[in-house]
N, C-alpha and C positions, 0 to 999 in steps of 0.2 A: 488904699493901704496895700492889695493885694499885689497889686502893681510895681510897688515900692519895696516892696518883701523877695517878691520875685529876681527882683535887679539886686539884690542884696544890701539894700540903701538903707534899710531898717536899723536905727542907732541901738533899738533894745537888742531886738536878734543880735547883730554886731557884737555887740558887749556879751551877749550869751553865747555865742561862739567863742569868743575871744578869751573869756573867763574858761570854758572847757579845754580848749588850746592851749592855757597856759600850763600845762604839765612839763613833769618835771622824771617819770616812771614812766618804765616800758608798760605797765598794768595801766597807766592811766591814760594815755595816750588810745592805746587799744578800746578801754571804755568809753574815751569819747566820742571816738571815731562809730563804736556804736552806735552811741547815743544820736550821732548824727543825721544818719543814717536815711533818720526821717526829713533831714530839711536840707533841699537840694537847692542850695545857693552857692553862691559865686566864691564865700567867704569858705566854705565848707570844701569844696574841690581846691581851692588852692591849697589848705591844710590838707588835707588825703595826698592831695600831687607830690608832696614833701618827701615824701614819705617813699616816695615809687623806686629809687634809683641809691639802693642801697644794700653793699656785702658783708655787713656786720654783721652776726650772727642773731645779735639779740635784738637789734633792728629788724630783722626779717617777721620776727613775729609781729611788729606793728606794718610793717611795708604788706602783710596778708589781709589785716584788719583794714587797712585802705584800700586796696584793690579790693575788696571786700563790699565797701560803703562805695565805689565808684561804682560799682558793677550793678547796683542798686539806683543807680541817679540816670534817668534820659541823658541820653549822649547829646542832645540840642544843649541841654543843660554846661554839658562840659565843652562842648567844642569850642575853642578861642578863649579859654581862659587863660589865665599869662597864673605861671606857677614855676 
């Protein structure tokens, strides 16, 4: 299972990511990105990645909250992720 978790293959994790990603607020977005924080998966840096390359004003406060939760994840973790 750890294995499987790791690769980000996990249908539950998946869907629990997924379900926190579906936001729809710049408030909720930033809480997820929290929340995530703790689970350095595949599923998780491409969401944060989204996030990176953005001049919108009110976007910046989530593009902070990602560079935030990436800076928190092993770089082995993120390198070659497609995002």
């Amino acid at each position: 299972m750890a294995a499987t978790c790791a690769k980000g293959n996990n249908k539950a994790i998946n869907d629990f990511i997924n379900y926190l990603s579906s936001c729809n607020t710049t408030e909720c977005h930033i809480t997820s990105l929290e929340a995530l924080a703790n689970l350095p998966l595949p599923p998780t840096v491409v969401y944060a990645r989204k996030f990176l390359c953005t001049r919108e004003l009110e976007k910046q406060k989530i593009q902070r909250a990602a560079l935030r939760l990436l800076s928190l994840i092993p770089a082995t973790s993120i390198d070659g992720q497609a995002g």
